[in-house]
C-alpha positions as CSV (number, residue, x, y, z in Angstrom):
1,X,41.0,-12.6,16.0
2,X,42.5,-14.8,13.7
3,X,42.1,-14.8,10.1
4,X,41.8,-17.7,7.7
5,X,45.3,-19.3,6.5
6,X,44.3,-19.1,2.6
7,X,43.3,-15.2,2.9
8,X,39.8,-13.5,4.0
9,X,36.8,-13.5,1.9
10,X,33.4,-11.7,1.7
11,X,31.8,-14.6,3.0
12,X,33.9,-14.6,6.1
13,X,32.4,-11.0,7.3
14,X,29.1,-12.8,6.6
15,X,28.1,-11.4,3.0
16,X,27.5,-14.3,0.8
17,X,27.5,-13.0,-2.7
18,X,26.9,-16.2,-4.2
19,X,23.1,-16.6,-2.1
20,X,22.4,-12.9,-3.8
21,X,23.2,-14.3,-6.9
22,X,20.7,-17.5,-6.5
23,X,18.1,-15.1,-5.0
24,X,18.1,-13.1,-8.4
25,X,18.1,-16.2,-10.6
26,X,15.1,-17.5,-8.3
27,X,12.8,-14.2,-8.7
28,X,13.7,-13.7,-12.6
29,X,10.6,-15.8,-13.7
30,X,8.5,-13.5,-11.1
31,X,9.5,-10.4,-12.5
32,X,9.1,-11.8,-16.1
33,X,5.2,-12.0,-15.4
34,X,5.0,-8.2,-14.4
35,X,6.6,-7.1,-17.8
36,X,4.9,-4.6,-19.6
37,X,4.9,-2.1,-22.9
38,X,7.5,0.2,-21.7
39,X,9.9,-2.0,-20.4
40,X,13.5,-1.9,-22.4
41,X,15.2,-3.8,-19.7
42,X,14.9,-4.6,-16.5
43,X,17.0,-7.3,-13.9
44,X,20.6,-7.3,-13.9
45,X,22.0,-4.5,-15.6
46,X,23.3,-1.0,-13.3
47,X,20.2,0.7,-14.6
48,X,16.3,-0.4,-15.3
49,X,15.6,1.5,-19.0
50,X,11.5,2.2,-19.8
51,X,10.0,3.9,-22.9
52,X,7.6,5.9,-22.6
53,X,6.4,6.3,-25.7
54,X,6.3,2.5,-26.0
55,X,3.7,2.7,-23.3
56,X,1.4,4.6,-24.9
57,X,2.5,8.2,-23.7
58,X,3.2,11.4,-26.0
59,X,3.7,14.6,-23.3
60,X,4.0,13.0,-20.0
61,X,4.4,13.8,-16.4
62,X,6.0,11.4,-14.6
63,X,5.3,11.0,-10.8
64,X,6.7,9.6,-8.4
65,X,6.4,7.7,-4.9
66,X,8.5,5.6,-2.4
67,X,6.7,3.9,0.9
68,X,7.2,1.0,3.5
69,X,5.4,-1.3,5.3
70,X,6.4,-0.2,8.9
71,X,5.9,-2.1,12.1
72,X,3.7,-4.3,10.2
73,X,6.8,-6.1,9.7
74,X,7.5,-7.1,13.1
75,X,4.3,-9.0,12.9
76,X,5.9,-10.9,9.4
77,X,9.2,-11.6,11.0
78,X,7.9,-12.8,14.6
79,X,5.0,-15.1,12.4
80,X,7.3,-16.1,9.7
81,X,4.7,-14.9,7.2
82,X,6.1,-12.7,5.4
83,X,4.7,-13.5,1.4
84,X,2.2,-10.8,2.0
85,X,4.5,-7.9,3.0
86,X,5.2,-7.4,-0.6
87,X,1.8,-7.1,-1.7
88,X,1.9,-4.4,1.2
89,X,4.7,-2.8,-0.1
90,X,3.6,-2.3,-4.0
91,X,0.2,-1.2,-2.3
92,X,1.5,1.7,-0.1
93,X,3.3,3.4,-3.4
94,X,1.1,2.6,-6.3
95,X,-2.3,3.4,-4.4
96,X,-0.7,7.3,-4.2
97,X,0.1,7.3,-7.3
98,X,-3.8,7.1,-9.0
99,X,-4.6,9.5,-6.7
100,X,-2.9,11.6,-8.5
101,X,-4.2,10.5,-11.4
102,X,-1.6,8.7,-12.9
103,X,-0.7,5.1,-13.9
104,X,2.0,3.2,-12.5
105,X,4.5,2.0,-14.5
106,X,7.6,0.0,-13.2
107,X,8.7,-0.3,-9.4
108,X,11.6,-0.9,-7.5
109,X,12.3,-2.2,-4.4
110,X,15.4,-2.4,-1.8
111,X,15.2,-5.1,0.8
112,X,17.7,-5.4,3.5
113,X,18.9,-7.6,6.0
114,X,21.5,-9.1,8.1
115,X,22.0,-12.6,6.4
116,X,20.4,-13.6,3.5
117,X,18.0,-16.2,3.5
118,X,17.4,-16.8,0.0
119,X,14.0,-18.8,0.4
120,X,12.6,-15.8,2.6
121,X,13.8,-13.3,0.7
122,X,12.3,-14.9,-2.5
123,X,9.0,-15.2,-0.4
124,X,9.0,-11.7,-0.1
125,X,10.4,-10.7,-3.3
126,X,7.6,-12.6,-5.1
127,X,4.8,-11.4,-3.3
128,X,6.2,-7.8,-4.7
129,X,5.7,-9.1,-7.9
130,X,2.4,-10.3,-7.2
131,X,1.4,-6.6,-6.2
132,X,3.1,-5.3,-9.8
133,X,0.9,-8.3,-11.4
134,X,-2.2,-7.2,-10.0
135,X,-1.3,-3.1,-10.7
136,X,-0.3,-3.5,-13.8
137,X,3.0,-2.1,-13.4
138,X,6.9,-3.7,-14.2
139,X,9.5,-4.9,-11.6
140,X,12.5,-3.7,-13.0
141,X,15.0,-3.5,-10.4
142,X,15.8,-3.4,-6.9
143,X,18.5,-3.9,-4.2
144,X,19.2,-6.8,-1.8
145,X,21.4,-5.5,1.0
146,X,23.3,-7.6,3.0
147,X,24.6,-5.7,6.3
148,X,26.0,-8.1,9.0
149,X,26.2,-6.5,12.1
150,X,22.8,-4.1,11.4
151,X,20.1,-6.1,11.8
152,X,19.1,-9.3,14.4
153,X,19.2,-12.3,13.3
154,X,15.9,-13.1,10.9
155,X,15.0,-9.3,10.5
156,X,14.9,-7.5,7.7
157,X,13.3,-4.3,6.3
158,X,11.7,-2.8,3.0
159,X,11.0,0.0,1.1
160,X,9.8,0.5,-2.4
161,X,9.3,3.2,-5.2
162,X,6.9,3.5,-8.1
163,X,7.3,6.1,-10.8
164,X,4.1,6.5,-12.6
165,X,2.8,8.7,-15.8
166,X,-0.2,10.7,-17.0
167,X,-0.4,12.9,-20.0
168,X,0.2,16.7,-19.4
169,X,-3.1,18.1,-18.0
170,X,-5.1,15.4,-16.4
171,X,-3.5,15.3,-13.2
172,X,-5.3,15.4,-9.8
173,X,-7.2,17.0,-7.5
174,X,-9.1,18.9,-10.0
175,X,-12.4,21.1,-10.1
176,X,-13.5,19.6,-6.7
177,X,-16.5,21.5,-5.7
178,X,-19.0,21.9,-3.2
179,X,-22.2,19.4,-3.8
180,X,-19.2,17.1,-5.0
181,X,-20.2,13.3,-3.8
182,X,-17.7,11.0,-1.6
183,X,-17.5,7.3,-2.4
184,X,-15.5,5.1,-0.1
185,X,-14.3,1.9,-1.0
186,X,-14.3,-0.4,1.4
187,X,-10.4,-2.0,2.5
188,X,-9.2,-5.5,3.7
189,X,-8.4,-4.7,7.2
190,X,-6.0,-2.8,9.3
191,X,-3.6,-2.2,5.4
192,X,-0.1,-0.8,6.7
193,X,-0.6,2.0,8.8
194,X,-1.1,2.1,12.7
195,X,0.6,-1.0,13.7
196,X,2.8,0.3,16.4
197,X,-0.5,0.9,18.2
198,X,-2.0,-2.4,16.9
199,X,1.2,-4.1,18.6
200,X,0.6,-2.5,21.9
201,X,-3.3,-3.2,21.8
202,X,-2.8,-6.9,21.3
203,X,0.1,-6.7,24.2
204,X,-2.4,-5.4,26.4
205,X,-5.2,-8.1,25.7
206,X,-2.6,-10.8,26.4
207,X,-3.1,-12.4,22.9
208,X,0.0,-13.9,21.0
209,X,0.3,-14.0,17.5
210,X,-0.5,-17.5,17.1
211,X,-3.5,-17.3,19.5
212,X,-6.8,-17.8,17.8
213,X,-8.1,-14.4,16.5
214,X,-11.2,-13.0,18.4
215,X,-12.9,-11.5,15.3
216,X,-12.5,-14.2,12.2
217,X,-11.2,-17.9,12.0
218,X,-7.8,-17.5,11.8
219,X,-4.8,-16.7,13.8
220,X,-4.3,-13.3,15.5
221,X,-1.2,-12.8,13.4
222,X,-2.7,-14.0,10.0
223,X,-5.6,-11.8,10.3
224,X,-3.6,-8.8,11.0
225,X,-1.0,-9.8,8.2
226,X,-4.1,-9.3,5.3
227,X,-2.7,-7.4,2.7
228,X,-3.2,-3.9,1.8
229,X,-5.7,-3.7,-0.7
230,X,-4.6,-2.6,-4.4
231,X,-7.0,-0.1,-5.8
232,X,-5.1,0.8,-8.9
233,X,-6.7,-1.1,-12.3
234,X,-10.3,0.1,-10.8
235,X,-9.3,3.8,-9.2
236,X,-8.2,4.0,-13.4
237,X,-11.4,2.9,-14.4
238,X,-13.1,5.4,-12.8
239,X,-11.0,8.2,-13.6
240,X,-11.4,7.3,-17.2
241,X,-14.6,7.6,-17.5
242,X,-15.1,10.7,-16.1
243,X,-16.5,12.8,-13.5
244,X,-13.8,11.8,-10.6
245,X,-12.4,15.1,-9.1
246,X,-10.2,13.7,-6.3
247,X,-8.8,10.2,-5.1
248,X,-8.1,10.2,-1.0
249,X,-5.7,7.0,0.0
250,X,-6.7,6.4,3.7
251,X,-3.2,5.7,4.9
252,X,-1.3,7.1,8.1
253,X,-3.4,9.6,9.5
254,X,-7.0,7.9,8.9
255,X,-10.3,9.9,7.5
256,X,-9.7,12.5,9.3
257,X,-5.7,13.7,8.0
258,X,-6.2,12.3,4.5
259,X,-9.7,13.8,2.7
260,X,-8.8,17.3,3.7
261,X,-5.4,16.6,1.6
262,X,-6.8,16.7,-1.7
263,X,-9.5,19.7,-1.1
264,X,-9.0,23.2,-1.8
265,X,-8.9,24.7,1.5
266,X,-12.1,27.2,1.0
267,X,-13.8,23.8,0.8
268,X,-14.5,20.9,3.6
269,X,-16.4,17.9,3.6
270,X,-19.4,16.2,5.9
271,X,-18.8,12.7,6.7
272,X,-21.9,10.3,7.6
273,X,-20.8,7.5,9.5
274,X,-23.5,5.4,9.9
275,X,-23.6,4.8,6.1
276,X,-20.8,1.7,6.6
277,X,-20.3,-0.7,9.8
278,X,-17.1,-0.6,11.1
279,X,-15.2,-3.6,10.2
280,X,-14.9,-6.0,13.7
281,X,-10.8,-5.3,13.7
282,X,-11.5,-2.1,14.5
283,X,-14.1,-2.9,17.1
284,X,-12.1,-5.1,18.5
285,X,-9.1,-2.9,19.2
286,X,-11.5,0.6,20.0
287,X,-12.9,-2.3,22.7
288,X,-9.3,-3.1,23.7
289,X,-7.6,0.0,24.3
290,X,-10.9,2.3,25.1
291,X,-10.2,4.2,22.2
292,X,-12.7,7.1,21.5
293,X,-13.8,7.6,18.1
294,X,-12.0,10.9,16.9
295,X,-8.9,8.9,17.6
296,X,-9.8,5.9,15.9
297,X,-11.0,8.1,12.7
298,X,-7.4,10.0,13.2
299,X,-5.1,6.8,13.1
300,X,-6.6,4.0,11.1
301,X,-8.4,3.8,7.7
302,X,-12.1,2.0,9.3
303,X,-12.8,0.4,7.0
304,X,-12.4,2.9,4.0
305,X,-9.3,2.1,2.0
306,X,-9.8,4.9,-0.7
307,X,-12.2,8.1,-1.2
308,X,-13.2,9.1,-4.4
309,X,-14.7,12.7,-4.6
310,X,-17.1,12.8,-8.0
311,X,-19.7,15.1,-9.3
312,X,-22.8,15.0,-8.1
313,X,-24.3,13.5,-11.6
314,X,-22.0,10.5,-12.2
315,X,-22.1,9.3,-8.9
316,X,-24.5,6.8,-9.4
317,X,-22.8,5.4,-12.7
318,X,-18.8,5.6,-11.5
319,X,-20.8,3.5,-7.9
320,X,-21.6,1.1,-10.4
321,X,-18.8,0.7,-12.5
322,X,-16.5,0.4,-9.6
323,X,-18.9,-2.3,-8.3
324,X,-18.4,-3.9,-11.7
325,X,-14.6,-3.9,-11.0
326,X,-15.0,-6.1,-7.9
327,X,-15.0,-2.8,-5.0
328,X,-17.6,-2.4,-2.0
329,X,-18.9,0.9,-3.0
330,X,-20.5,3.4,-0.3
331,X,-21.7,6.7,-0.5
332,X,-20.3,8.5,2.7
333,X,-21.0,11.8,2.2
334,X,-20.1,15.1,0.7
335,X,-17.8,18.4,-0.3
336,X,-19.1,21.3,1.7
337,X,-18.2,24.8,1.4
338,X,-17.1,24.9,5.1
339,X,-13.6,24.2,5.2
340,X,-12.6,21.3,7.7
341,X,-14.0,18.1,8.2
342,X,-17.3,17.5,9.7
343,X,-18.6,14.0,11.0
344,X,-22.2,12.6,11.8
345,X,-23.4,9.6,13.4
346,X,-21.1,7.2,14.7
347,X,-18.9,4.2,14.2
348,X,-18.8,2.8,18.0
């Protein structure tokens, strides 16, 4: 190989440092709109400083949760719609963090890739702060990586990290109990678990991303794209007005791996599903790959985003107040004193 006359640069093992530094200037306004009281600085320095006592805090406990979006992306790359993965990506991290009943409070992301392309990468980075916007938490740092040699041409990968506060004492799971009422909230789709098998499903019906989608007017690949639903500002709500003993984030592992995470384990819970219809995505891909039930309850969310376990006497107002806040409320059943979970009726 031989090397340039006038000496080697950055640029000439393909790391353009001058494209990071337009990428930053381009997403500055972005992450201006997701400030919040707490924030002491954010973009540019080594370090992103917050204050918690500025946000309203005297003896908190912070917590704490990083995420991806998974094969998900493969869809994004391959469709070249990508300004939804970030949404995705704040989604997956904040929605953990009310369910242990905290706020979130600033987020950070690291994106990575194998040659910038500063109007992608902006894409993405803006639909990030689009999912801080809407969760009322800061995007105050976060790390563009540009690795030649580790990634094909036009792929790229994501992960992000939330840190979240409550005051000392009100954190969750607590004093679930048998008689205890589950309400599901209803999600926007597939969210960002499963799609390694949603991949292989629409390989095996000989659909290509671009095809029309069987279920809804749109593209197979837009449809499956729909964000992940944010449940933070209204989850809050609910937990602040009282009576909510556990929040369940139906992520990787569906209905059937999540509930059971946040109940003691003398305790189960009786699931009814014939109270909600499943969503046709769902149909469409049990229909696909002849997928029995228990395996459909075991890998995707059906159509039940987040679970909300509340006593017995406020279920009817915390239904309504979450209505209030824009959510598709359903009562799906209840805590039992049998420990597992139980299902009736059916989905299929």
């Amino acid at each position: 190989m031989t090397l340039p006359e006038k000496g080697v640069t950055y640029a000439d093992a393909g790391v353009d440092i001058e494209a990071g530094n337009a990428l930053v200037d381009r997403i500055k306004p972005a992450a201006k709109r997701t400030s919040r009281s707490g924030v002491v600085a954010g973009l540019g320095g080594f370090g992103a400083l917050f204050d918690l006592k500025d946000a309203g805090y005297s003896d908190p406990i912070l917590v704490a949760a990083t995420d991806g979006v998974g094969t998900k992306l493969r869809i994004a790359i391959d469709t070249g719609h990508v300004d939804g993965v970030g949404v995705d990506l704040v989604a997956m991290c904040v929605n953990d963090l009310v369910c242990q009943g905290a706020e979130p409070l600033f987020f950070l992301d690291y994106f990575a890739t194998g040659m910038l392309e500063t109007e992608k990468a902006a894409r993405i980075i803006e639909g990030i702060a689009l999912g801080c916007e809407k969760s009322g938490c800061a995007l105050i740092g976060g790390e563009t990586a540009e690795m030649p040699g580790m990634y094909p041409a036009g792929d790229f990968d994501l992960a992000g990290f939330a840190v979240g506060a409550m005051e000392r004492g009100q954190d969750l799971p607590s004093g679930v109990a048998a008689g205890d009422v589950l309400l599901g909230l209803a999600s926007d789709g597939v969210h960002s678990n499963g799609y390694s098998l949603v991949r292989k499903l629409v390989t095996a019906s000989g659909l290509g991303w671009d095809d029309a989608c069987p279920w809804a007017e749109t593209s197979l690949g837009a449809e499956l794209l729909t964000p992940t639903r944010l449940y933070v500002r209204q989850a809050l709500a609910a937990v602040q007005s009282g009576g909510v003993h556990a929040l369940a984030h139906i992520t990787g592992g569906g209905l059937t791996e999540n509930l059971p995470r946040v109940l003691p384990q003398s305790l189960g819970a009786e699931v009814d599903l014939d109270t909600w219809q499943l969503p046709p995505v769902f149909r469409w891909m049990a229909q696909t790959g002849a997928m029995a039930e228990s395996e459909l309850l075991k890998t995707f969310n059906c159509g039940i985003g987040m679970i909300l376990v509340v006593a017995q006497d406020r279920a009817d107002a915390l239904t309504a107040l979450l209505a209030e806040h824009g959510e598709d409320v359903t009562r799906i059943g209840s805590v039992t004193d049998r420990p597992g979970m139980a299902y009736k009726g059916h989905l299929l």
